[in-house]
N, C-alpha and C positions, 0 to 999 in steps of 0.2 A: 464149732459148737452151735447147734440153733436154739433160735429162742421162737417158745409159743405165745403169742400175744391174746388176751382173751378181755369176752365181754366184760364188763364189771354190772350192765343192769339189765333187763329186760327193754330189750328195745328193737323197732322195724332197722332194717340196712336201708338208709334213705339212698346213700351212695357210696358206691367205690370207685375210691380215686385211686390206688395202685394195683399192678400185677403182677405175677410169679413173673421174674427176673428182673423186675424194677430192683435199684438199690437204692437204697434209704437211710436216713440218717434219725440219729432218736428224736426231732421233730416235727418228722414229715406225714402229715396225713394219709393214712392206709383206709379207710371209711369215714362215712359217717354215717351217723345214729341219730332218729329221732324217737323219742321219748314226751310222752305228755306236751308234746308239740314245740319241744327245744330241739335244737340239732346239738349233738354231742361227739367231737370229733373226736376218734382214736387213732393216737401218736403210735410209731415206730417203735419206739421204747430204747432200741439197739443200733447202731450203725451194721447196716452187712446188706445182701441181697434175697429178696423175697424167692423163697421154693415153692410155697405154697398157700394159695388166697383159700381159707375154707368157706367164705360167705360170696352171697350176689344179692344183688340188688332186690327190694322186696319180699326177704328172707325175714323173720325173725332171730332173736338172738337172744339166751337166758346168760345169764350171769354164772360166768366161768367159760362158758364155748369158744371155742378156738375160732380168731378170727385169722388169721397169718402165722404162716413159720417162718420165721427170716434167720439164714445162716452169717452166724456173727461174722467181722471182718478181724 
């Protein structure tokens, strides 16, 4: 089963740390966000491996956008 991981606010993709076939664990950093000049790091959520990174670097991001699909393990 895959899970969709998504924005929760309005924020630039300051960086991404994984990519499609990385596997991850529900604490592993897939992004990071900065917002109002905080960095706000977005967790894996699920243990499995990454299909699909839908962000880059530089990118904006609204609240609900799909940042990763990771197929559960």
């Amino acid at each position: 089963m895959s899970h969709t991981v998504v924005a929760e606010l309005v924020a630039n993709v300051q960086k991404v740390t994984a990519k499609a076939g990385d596997t991850v664990g529900p604490e592993d950093t897939l992004v990071i966000l900065e917002s109002m000049k905080m960095e706000i790091p977005v967790l894996a959520e699920v243990a499995g491996t990454i299909t699909e990174m839908k962000v880059s670097e530089g990118e904006v991001v609204r609240d609900g956008d799909p940042i990763a699909v990771i197929e559960e393990k």
